[in-house]
SEKELUM-521986 format. One line per 2 residues: number of its first residue (from 0); their letters; for each residue x, y, z of N, C-alpha, C. Coordinates in steps of 0.05 Angstrom, whole numbers, plus 5000, padded with zeros to 4 digits. Layout:
BEGIN
NUM = a = X/Y/Z/X/Y/Z/X/Y/Z; ...
This chain:
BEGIN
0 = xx = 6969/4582/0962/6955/4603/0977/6955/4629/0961; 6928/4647/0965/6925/4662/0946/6935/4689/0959
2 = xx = 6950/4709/0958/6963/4733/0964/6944/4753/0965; 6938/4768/0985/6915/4787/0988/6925/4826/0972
4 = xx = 6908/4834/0972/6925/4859/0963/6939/4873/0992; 6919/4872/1005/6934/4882/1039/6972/4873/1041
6 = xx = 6961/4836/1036/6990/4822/1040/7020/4840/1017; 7005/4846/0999/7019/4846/0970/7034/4881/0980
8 = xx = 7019/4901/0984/7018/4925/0991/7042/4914/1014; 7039/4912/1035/7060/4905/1057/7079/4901/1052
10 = xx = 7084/4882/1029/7111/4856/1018/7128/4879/1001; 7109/4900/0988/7119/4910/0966/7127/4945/0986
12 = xx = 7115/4943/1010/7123/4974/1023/7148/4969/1030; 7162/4943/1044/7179/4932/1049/7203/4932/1040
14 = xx = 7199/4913/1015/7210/4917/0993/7233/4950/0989; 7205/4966/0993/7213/4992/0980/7235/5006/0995
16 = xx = 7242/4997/1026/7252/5005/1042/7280/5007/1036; 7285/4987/1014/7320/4978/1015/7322/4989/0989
18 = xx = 7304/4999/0974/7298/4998/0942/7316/5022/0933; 7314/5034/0912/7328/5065/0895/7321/5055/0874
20 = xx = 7316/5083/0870/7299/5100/0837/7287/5072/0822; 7296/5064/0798/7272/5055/0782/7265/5030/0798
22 = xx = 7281/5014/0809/7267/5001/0821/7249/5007/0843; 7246/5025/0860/7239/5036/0879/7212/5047/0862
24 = xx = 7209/5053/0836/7185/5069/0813/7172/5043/0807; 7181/5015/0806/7167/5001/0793/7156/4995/0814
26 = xx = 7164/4984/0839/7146/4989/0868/7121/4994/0871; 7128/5019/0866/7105/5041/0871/7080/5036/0858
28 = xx = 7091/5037/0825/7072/5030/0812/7045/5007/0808; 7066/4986/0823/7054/4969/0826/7040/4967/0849
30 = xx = 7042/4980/0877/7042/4987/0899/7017/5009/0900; 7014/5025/0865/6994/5052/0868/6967/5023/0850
32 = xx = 6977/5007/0839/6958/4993/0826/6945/4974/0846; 6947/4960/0860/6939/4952/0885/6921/4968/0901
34 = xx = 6933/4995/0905/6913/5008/0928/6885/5015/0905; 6887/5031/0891/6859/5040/0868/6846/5013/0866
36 = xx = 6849/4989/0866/6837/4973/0864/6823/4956/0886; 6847/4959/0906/6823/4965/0932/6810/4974/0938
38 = xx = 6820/5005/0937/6791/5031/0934/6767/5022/0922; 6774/5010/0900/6753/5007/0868/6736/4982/0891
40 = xx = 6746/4963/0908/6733/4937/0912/6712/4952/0941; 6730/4963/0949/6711/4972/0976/6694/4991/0967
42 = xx = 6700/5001/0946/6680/5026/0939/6654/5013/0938; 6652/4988/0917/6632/4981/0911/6616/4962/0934
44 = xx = 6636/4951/0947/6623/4939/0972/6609/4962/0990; 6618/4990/1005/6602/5015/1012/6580/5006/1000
46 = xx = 6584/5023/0967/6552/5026/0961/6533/5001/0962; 6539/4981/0962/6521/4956/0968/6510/4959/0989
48 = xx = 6537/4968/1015/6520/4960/1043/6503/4984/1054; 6512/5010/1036/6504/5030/1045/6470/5034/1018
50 = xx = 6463/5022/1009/6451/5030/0991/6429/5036/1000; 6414/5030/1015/6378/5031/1024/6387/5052/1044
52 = xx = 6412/5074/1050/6403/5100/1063/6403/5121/1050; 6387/5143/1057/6378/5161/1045/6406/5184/1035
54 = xx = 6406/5203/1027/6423/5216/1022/6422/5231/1040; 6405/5247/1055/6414/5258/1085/6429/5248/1108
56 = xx = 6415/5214/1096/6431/5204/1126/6463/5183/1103; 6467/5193/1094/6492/5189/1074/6514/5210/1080
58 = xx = 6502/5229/1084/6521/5262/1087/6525/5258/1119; 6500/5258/1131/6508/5255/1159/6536/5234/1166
60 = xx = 6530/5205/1151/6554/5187/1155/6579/5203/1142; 6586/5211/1126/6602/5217/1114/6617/5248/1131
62 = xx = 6598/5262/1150/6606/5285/1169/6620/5262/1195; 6605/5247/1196/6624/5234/1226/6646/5228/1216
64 = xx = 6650/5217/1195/6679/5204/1189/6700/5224/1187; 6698/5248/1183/6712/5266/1190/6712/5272/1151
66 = xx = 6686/5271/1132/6690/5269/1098/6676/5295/1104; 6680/5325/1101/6665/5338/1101/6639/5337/1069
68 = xx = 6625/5347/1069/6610/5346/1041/6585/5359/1047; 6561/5378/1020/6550/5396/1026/6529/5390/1003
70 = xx = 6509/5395/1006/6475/5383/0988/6490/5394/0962; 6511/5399/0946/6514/5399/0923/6517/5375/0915
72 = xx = 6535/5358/0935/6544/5328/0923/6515/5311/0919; 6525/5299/0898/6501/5279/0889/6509/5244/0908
74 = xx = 6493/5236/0909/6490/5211/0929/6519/5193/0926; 6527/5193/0901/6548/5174/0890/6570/5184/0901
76 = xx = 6580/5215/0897/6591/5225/0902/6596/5220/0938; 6577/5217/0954/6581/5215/0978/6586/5186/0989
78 = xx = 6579/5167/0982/6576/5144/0975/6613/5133/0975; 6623/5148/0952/6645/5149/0950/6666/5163/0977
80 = xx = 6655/5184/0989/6672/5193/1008/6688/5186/1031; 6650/5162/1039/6651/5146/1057/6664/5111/1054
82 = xx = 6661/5117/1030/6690/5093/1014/6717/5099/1020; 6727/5129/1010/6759/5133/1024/6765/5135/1047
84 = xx = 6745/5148/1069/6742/5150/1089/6748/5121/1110; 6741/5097/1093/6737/5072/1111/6766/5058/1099
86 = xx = 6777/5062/1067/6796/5051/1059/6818/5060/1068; 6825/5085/1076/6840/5105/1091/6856/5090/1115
88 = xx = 6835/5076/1132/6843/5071/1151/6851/5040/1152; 6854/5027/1123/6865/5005/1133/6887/4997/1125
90 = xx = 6900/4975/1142/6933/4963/1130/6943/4972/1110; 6931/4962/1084/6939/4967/1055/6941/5006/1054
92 = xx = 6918/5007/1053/6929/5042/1051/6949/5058/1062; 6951/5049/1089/6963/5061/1098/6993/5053/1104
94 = xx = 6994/5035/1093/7029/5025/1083/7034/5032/1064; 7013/5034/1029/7021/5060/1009/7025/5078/1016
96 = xx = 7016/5096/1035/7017/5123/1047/7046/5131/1051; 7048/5108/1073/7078/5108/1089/7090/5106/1057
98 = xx = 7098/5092/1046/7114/5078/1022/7121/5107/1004; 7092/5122/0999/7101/5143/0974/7110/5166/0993
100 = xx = 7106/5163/1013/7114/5192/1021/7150/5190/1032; 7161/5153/1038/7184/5160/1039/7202/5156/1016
102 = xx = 7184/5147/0992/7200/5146/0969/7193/5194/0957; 7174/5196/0965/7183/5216/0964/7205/5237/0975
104 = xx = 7200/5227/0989/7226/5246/1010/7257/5242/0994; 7262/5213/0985/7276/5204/0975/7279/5211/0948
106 = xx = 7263/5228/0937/7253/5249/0904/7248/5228/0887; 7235/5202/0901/7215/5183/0882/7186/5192/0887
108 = xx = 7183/5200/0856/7152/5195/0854/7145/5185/0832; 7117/5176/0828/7100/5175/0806/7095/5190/0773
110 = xx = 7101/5213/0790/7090/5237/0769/7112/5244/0757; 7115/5236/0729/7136/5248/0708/7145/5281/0715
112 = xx = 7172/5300/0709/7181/5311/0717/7181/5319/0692; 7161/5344/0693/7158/5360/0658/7185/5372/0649
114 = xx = 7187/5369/0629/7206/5371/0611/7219/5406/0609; 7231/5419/0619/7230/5451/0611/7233/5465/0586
């Protein structure tokens, strides 16, 4: 049976719960590589299903979802909004969410800690 990224994201938020520092970093990492690639899969599914609407009524979608955006953005650009907007709200994201923000709390993150 093939492991979904949703499934994988969950197993690995989990995981993180009992976790500390590097192991708790490799987590993540693997945990931040899963979600962008979800992003990356739904993005492109959006613009498929969204493709034959206009860019007015693109901005309009992208104002209900709560994506604000303004006739500077170019179509892609909106296209995309309404991509995080929809990825935002599901399983997988939002167990990364939970995951980095309590490995943050915990002074795990991602982002190297510049050197002084």
């Amino acid at each position: 049976m093939m492991m979904t990224t949703t499934q994988r994201i969950l197993d690995l938020a989990a995981a993180a719960r009992a976790s500390l520092d590097e192991e708790l970093v490799l987590l993540l990492h693997e945990a931040n590589e899963l979600y962008q690639q979800g992003l990356h899969d739904l993005h492109r599914s959006v613009a498929a299903r969204l493709g034959e609407l206009t860019t007015a009524e693109l901005m309009t979608a992208a104002e209900t979802a709560g994506m604000p955006c303004d006739s500077a953005q170019g179509r892609d650009e909106v296209i995309l909004l309404l991509a995080v907007a929809e990825w935002e709200m599901t399983p997988a994201a939002m167990a990364y969410a939970e995951m980095a923000e309590d490995a943050a709390r915990r002074g795990v993150c991602l982002i190297p800690e510049a050197e002084p």
